[in-house]
C-alpha positions as CSV (number, residue, x, y, z in Angstrom):
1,X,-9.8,-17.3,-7.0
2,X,-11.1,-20.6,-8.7
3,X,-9.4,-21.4,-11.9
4,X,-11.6,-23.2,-14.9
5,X,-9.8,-24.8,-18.4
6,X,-11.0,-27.2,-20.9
7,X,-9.4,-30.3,-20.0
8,X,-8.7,-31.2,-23.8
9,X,-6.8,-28.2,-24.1
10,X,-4.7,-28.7,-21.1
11,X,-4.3,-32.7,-21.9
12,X,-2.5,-30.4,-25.7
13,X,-0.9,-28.1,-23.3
14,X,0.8,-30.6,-21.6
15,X,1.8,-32.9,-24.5
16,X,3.0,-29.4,-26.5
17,X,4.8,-27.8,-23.3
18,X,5.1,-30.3,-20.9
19,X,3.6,-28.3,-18.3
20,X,0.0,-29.1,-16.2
21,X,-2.3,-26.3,-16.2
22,X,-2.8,-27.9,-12.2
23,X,1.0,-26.4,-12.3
24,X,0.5,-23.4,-14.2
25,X,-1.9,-21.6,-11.1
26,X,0.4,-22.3,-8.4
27,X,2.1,-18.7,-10.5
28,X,-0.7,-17.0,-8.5
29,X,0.9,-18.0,-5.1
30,X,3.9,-16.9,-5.7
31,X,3.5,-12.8,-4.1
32,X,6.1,-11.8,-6.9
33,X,4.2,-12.9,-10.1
34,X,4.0,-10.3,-12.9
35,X,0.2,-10.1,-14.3
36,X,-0.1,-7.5,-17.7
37,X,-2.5,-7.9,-20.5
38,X,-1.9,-9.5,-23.4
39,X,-2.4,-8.0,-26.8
40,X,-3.7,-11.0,-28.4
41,X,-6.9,-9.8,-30.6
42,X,-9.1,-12.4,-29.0
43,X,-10.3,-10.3,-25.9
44,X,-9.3,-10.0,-22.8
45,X,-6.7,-11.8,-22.0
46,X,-3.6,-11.8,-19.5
47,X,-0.1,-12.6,-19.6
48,X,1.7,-13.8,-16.1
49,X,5.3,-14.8,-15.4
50,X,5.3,-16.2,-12.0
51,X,7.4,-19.5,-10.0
52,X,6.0,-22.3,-9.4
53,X,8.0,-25.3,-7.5
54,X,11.7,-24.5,-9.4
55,X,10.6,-23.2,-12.6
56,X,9.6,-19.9,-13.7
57,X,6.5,-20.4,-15.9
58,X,4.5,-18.2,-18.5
59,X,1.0,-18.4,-18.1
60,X,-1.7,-16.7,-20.3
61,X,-5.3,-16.9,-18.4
62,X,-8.0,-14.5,-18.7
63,X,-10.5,-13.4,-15.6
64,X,-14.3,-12.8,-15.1
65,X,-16.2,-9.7,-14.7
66,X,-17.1,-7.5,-12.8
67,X,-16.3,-10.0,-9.9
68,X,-13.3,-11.8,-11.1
69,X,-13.6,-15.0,-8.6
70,X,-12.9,-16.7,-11.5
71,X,-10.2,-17.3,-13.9
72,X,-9.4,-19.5,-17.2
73,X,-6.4,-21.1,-18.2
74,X,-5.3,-20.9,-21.6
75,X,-1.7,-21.9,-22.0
76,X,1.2,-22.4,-19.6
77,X,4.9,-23.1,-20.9
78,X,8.3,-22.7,-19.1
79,X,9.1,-19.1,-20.0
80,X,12.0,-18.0,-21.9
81,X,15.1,-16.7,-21.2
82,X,13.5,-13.1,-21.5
83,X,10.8,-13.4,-19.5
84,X,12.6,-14.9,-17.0
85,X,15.1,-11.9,-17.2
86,X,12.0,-9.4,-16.9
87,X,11.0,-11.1,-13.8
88,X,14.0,-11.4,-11.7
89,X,14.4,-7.5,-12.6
90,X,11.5,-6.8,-10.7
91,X,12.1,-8.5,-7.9
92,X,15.4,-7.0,-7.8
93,X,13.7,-3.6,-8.4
């Protein structure tokens, strides 16, 4: 899958969370990542908790249709406490 973003928004991303949207889709290699959709009112959107290097990132992205080859960034943060707790439960599942 290619992955698109608009570079002003990732160059806010970074300064806000620190974290490179060039970072944020190496969540997609890791074979555990969780994918589910987000409930944000602006369409279709989807939420992924995933590793990438040594931290365990939150990634919301959404994907085309119908072929979905490609995907969007929208933000990408370390994720919390929480969400890193949801996702080592699953892999432990």
């Amino acid at each position: 899958m290619a992955w698109t973003w608009d570079p002003a928004k990732a160059a806010a991303n970074l300064a806000k969370h620190g974290v490179t949207f060039e970072l944020a889709i190496t969540v997609f290699l890791d074979p555990c990542h969780l994918s589910e959709p987000d409930p944000h009112p602006d369409g279709d959107r989807w939420q992924t908790i995933g590793r990438a290097g040594f931290a365990t990132l939150f990634v919301v992205h959404t994907l085309t249709e119908p072929d979905l080859e490609y995907g969007r960034i929208i933000s990408a943060r370390r994720a919390t406490g929480p969400e890193r707790k949801r996702y080592e439960q699953a892999l432990h599942a």
